[in-house]
Each structure stands twice: as structure tokens, then as C-alpha cells.
C-alpha positions, -999 to 999 in steps of 0.1 A, spaced: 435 685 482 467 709 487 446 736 508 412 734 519 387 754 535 377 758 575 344 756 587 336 791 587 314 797 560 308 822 535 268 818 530 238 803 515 243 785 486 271 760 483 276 743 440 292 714 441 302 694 409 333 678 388 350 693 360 379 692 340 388 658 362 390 674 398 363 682 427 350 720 423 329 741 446 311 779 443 301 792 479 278 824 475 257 845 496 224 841 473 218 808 454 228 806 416 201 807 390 198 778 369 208 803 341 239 810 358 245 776 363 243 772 327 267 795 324 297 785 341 290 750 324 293 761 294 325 784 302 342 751 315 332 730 285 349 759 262 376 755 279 378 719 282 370 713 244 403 735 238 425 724 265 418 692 274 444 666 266 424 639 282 392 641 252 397 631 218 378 663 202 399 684 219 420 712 200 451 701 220 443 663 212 441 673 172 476 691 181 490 660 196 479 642 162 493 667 136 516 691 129 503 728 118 489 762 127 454 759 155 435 784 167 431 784 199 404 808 220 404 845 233 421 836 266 452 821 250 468 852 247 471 856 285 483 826 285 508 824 260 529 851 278 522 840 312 537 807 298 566 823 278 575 842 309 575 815 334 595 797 306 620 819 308 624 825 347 626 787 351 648 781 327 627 758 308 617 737 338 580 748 337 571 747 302 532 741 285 550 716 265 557 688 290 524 669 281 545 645 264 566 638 294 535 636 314 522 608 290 557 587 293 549 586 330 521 575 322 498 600 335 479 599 297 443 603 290 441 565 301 452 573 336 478 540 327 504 550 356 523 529 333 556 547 334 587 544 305 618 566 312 617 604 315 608 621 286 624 661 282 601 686 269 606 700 233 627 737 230 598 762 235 619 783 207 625 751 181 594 733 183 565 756 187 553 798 180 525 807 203 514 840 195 480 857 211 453 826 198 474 813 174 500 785 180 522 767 153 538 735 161 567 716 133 557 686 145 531 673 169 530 681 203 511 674 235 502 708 253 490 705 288 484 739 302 476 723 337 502 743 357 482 775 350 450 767 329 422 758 364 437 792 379 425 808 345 392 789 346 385 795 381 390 835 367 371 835 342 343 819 360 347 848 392 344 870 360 305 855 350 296 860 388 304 892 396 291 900 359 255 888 376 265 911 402 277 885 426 294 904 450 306 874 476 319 843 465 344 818 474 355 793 440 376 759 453 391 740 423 403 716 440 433 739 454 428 769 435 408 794 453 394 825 449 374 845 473 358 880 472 335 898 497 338 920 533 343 886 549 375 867 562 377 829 553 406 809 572 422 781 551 440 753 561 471 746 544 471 704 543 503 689 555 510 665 524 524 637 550 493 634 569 460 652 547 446 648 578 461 677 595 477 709 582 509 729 586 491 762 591 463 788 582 457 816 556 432 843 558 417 847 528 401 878 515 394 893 483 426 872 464 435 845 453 450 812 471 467 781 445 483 751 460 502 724 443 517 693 460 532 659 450 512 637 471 479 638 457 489 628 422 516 601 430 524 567 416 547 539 406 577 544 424 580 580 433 566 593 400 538 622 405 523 655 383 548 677 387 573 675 365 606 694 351 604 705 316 643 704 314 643 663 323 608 651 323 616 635 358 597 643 389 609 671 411 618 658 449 630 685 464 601 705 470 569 684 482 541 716 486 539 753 478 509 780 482 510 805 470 484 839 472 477 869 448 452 889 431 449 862 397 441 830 401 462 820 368 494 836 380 488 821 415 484 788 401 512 791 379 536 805 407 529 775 425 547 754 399 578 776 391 583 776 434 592 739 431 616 747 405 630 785 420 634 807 446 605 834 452 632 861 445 637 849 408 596 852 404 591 883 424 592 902 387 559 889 377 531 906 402 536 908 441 526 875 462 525 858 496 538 823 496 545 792 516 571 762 503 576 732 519 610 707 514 608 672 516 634 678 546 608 693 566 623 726 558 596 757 553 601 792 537 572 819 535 573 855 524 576 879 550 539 897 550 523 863 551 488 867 562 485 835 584 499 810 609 526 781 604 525 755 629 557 734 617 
């Protein structure tokens, strides 16, 4: 995974499972009821049965079937403008419409890593209206909401816990994190040449942490996850970028838009620390970064 936790831990009680197709862990002082277990299952099957590109009963599979107007769920609306703005800010590069481009290279609900030649995304503006729950598409269309959507789950899961009065917790999606309590947890930032070693530390306390990285989703000749909206051809010039704020969703969706742009063209949306690393070896971080960089 992009970052991942040190030894120090946070407690008692250490969930693990699999969702939405990555490894996920909750770390809390006192051990979750079976109720709240429940829960958060059935938060991360809403989402999945709305989002998921990868199931067939899937609002966004019936989307990529059929032109039309869908209603999507509460949460969309957060979404929506978080996309539309990083839209705009990126100039089109990071865009909830390139699920079609991730399907050419052949990263489809198959896992075929079959790839054809780059496919660009459709013009947010021509193509689709997203407005609060409701989106309308003219023709059909492949969402993938995967450059923001875990960091919105992993919220709205830290949202049930500290409902149930869970006042320390650390949430690990795989790379997203989010941690809250008096405590300080020191995360290892993963060097994406060796995933054996990392390229420095973050403390991390009462935010948010969201990595993304183009090693850990690669295949057939240079291909990988993260790709540009504009083109629909992999990005190379970045290789890994953390990123740390209060929301998970914007954390994870800054993470994207730094392989794309500077830090300076983002620094409208909320104030956040951040780390890239280039595929020259070159690395930038923002100056009040709470950790150490060993390259």
C-alpha cells in the first residue's frame, strides 16, 4: 500500500476485512459491537451498490448500460462539487468520468489488463449534469468515483464511530487513513521502488492521511490506475503523492489532482500538508510538513 502504519499502536481492538476490492482496517481503543459491525457493513454495501463499477446491480453499472436521469444517494452532492471543482483546477485531467478510459486499459470489472489505445474522457459540460443526487447522462457513461469515493467512505464510516461515541480510532483503506484521539501514530510513507522500505514518516493525529501511487496498480507495459482525463493515457511524471487534511474525501482526491498540478493551483480548496514524489527521484513537500523525509 502507498502509506502504512508503524508499530506503535493505537489499542485494543484491531477489524480487519475486504471491501470495495482493497485491504481495510479499524484500530480502536474498546472492541466494536457486533451491532456496530453491522453497521459499517451495511454503510459500505450502500455505497458499493451505488458506486461500484465492478458489480452488475450497481447504479453506475445501469449508467454504463443506458442513457437517462439516476438517482444517486445523499452523499453525491458532496461529491458532485468536489468533483466539478477538481475538474476545473485540473483542467479536465481528473474527471469522475474516466471509467471508460479505465476499461480500454483494461482495468474493467474483469480485471482483463487487456489494454486497447487510450481512451479520453467525455466533456464533463457535454456529456453529463450532476446536480446534488441527481446525474443525467445523453448517452452512457462509465462513472468511477475512485479518485475520491474510499476517502468519502472511510468518512462516513469515522462518522458511525464517533456517533457510538468512539472517541479513538485509526481507519486504513488501504492508503486512506483517518485517525482521531490524544495519541500520535507515525506512518511510514512506502517508497514505491522498494515497498519494502519508505521515504519518510508522518505523525498522524486527529486528520486525515490519503496516498496514491502507480506501482501498486501497474500492468502491461507501463499502464497503471491513474489516469489523465484529458488523454486517457497513464500519467509518468509523478510516481507517488500523500497528501494530509481534515477530510478524508478531499485528501484522497488531492492526491490525484497532485500528479496532474502543482499544490499552489489546489491550495483554494481547504489547507493541506503534502508530499510528491517524481519518477526522477525528485521530492516536493509543503512547508509545515509534520514528518521526516529520508530521500
Amino acid at each position: 500500500m502507498p502509506s502504512k502504519t508503524s508499530k506503535t499502536k493505537l489499542g485494543h481492538s484491531n477489524w480487519q476485512f475486504e471491501a470495495i476490492g482493497t485491504q481495510w482496517s479499524i484500530e480502536t481503543t474498546d472492541a466494536l459491537s457486533t451491532e456496530l459491525k453491522k453497521e459499517v457493513s451495511a454503510c459500505i454495501d450502500s455505497f458499493d451498490r451505488v458506486y461500484s463499477r465492478f458489480r452488475d446491480d450497481s447504479i453506475v453499472a445501469q449508467m454504463s448500460r443506458r442513457a437517462g436521469t439516476f438517482e444517486l444517494d445523499e452523499d453525491s452532492t458532496r461529491l458532485a462539487q468536489f468533483y466539478q471543482q477538481m475538474y476545473g483546477l485540473t483542467d479536465g485531467a481528473v474527471t469522475p468520468l474516466i471509467g471508460g478510459g479505465l476499461v480500454a486499459a483494461g482495468y474493467d470489472k474483469d480485471y482483463s489488463l487487456l489494454p486497447t489505445a487510450p481512451l479520453p474522457s467525455p466533456i464533463w459540460d457535454d456529456d453529463i449534469m450532476w446536480r446534488n443526487r441527481t446525474i443525467t447522462i445523453k448517452q452512457p457513461i462509465v462513472l468511477d468515483v475512485g479518485a475520491a469515493g474510499k476517502g468519502l467512505l472511510v468518512d462516513k464510516i469515522a462518522n458511525i464511530l464517533e456517533l457510538a461515541d468512539i472517541v479513538q480510532y485509526i481507519i486504513d483503506a488501504s492508503g486512506d487513513m483517518r485517525h482521531k484521539g490524544s495519541d500520535t501514530q507515525i506512518v511510514g510513507l512506502e517508497n514505491p521502488h522498494d515497498p519494502t522500505k519508505v521515504i519518510g514518516t508522518y505523525l498522524l493525529r486527529d486528520t486525515s492521511l490519503c496516498a496514491s501511487a502507480s506501482n501498486r496498480r501497474k500492468w502491461s507495459d507501463g499502464w497503471h490506475h491513474v489516469l489523465d482525463g484529458r488523454t486517457g493515457a497513464p500519467t509518468n511524471d509523478v510516481i507517488a503523492t500523500w497528501v494530509m487534511t481534515d477530510d478524508t474525501m478531499i485528501a484522497d482526491g488531492l492526491a490525484t489532482a497532485l500528479f496532474f498540478v502543482d499544490a499552489q493551483q489546489l491550495a483554494s480548496v481547504v489547507d493541506f500538508q503534502f508530499v510528491r514524489l517524481w519518477a526522477n527521484g525528485k521530492v516536493e513537500h509543503s512547508k509545515q510538513f509534520m514528518g521526516q523525509l529520508y530521500i
